[in-house]
N, C-alpha and C positions, 0 to 999 in steps of 0.2 A: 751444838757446835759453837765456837767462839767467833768471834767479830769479822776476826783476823784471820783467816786462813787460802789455803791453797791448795786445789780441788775439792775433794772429797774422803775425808779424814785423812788417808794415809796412800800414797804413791809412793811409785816407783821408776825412778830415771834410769833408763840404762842409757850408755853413753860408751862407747865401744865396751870395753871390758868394765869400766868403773858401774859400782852397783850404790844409787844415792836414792836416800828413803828423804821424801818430804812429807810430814804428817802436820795436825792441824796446828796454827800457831800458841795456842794458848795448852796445849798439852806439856807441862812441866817436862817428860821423858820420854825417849822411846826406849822400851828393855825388851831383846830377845837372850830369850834363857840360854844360859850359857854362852852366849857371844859377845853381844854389844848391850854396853849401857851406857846411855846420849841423852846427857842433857846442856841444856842452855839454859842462861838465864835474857837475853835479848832477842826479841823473834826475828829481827830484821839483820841487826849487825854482825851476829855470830853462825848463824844457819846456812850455808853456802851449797849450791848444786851447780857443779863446774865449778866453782869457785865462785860463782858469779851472786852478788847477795839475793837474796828472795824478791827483792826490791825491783830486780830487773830481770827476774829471772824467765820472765819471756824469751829474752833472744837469745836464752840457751839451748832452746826448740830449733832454731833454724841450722840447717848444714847445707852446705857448699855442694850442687850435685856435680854431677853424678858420684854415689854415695853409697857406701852397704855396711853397719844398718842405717836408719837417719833417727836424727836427734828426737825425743818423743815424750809425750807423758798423757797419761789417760786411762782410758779402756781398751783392751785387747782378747780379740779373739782368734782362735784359729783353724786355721778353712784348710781344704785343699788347693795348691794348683795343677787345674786338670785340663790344663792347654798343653802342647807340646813345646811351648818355650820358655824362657823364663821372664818371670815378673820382676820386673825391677823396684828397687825401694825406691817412693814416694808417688807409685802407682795407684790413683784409684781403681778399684775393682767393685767387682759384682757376682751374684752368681753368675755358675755358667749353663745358660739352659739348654746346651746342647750335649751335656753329659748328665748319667743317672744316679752321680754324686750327690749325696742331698749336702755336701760340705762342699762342694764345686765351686773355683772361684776363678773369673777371667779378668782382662784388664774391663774397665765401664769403656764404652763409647759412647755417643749421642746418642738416644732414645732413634733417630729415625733408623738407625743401621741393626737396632739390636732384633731378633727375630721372637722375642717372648718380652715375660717380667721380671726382668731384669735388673731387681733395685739395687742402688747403689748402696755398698754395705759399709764403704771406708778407704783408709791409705793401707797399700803394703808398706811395712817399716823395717823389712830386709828382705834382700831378693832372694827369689823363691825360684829353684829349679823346677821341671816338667815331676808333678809326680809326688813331688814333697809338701810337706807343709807352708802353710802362707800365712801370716801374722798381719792381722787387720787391726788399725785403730780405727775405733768408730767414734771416740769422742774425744777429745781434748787436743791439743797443740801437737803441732809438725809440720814436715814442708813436701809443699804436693810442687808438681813440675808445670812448667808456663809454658801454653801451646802458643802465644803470641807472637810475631815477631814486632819488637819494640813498643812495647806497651804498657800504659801507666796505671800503677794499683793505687786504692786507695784504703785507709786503714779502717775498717767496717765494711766496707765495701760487700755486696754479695757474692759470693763463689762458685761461680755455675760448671758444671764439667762438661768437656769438649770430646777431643778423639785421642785416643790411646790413652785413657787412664791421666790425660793431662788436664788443667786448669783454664777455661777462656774468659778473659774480661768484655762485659758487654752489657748492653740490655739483658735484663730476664722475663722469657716469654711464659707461655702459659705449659710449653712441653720442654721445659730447662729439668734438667736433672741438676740438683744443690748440693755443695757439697760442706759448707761451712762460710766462715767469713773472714773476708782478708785481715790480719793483725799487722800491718805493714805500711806505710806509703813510702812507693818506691816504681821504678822503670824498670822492664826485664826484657831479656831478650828470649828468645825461643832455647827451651830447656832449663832456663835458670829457677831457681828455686824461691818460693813462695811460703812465708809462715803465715799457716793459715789456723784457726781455729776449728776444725773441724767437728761437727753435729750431726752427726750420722743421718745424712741425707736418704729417704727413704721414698724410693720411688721419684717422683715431683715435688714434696715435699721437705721442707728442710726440718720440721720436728716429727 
């Protein structure tokens, strides 16, 4: 791979309806047959996702919640939701071990509440009715939801998850469930949105 790049060879932004391919900086073209043939010759000044240059294109991961789907880029997988309600985008989840779904996915809460092992798999990145499908990212940029009221992040920061699928600023103990790392310094109030890095926190562990 080249110097220069962003993720892992080639992504895929979706962004409401708009479908933006970022693939590795030093690759001369992207060509799908019969469709699209993209090239550049500046990897910074001419590449745009949102319109926003590569340069910055962090904070084109963040949305405004509440939100369906939310801003993304990464890994995705997809699970069931097998609660009776719906899972909102920018929900952490987990499995659900109170169903025989081996694809079963609830929102996370705090390790002391959950009745099994329950690791934390990732964000919902569009809300997911009872029954349907649920789209998890497990790694890379998005915005998870702030359980806080009035409280200040800071940009590295660790990410520990709280209750309902939301985010808590604080110490991290020895029984935190992790979810990634704050990309942000900034004050939120309760439910405002968080661009976080997410590292698919596994169990207690953050790798």
């Amino acid at each position: 791979m080249g110097e220069n790049y962003v993720g892992e060879r080639t992504y895929i932004l979706l962004t409401g309806n708009s479908i933006n391919l970022t693939a590795e900086l030093n690759t001369p073209a992207i060509n799908i047959t019969n469709s699209i043939n993209w090239a550049y010759t500046s990897p910074t000044a001419s590449l745009n996702v949102c319109q926003i240059p590569l340069l910055n294109i962090t904070s084109s991961y963040k949305s405004v919640l509440p939100t369906s789907p939310i801003n993304h880029t990464g890994s995705i997988f997809t699970f069931v939701n097998t609660t009776a309600s719906t899972i909102t985008a920018s929900t952490i989840v987990g499995f659900d071990d109170l169903n025989t779904n081996v694809n079963g996915v609830k929102p996370y809460s705090n390790p002391g509440s959950e009745t099994g092992n329950c690791c934390v798999l990732g964000v919902c990145i569009q809300d997911s009715t009872a029954g349907n499908s649920c789209f998890v990212l497990s790694r890379g940029f998005t915005t998870c939801r702030n359980q806080n009221t009035t409280v200040s992040w800071t940009k590295g920061q660790v990410v520990k998850c709280g209750l309902n699928g939301e985010v808590i600023s604080g110490a991290v103990s020895s029984n935190d469930a992790l979810i990634g790392y704050a990309m942000e310094t900034t004050t939120l109030n309760v439910g405002d949105g968080l661009l976080v890095w997410i590292n698919k926190g596994m169990g207690y562990e953050m790798f």
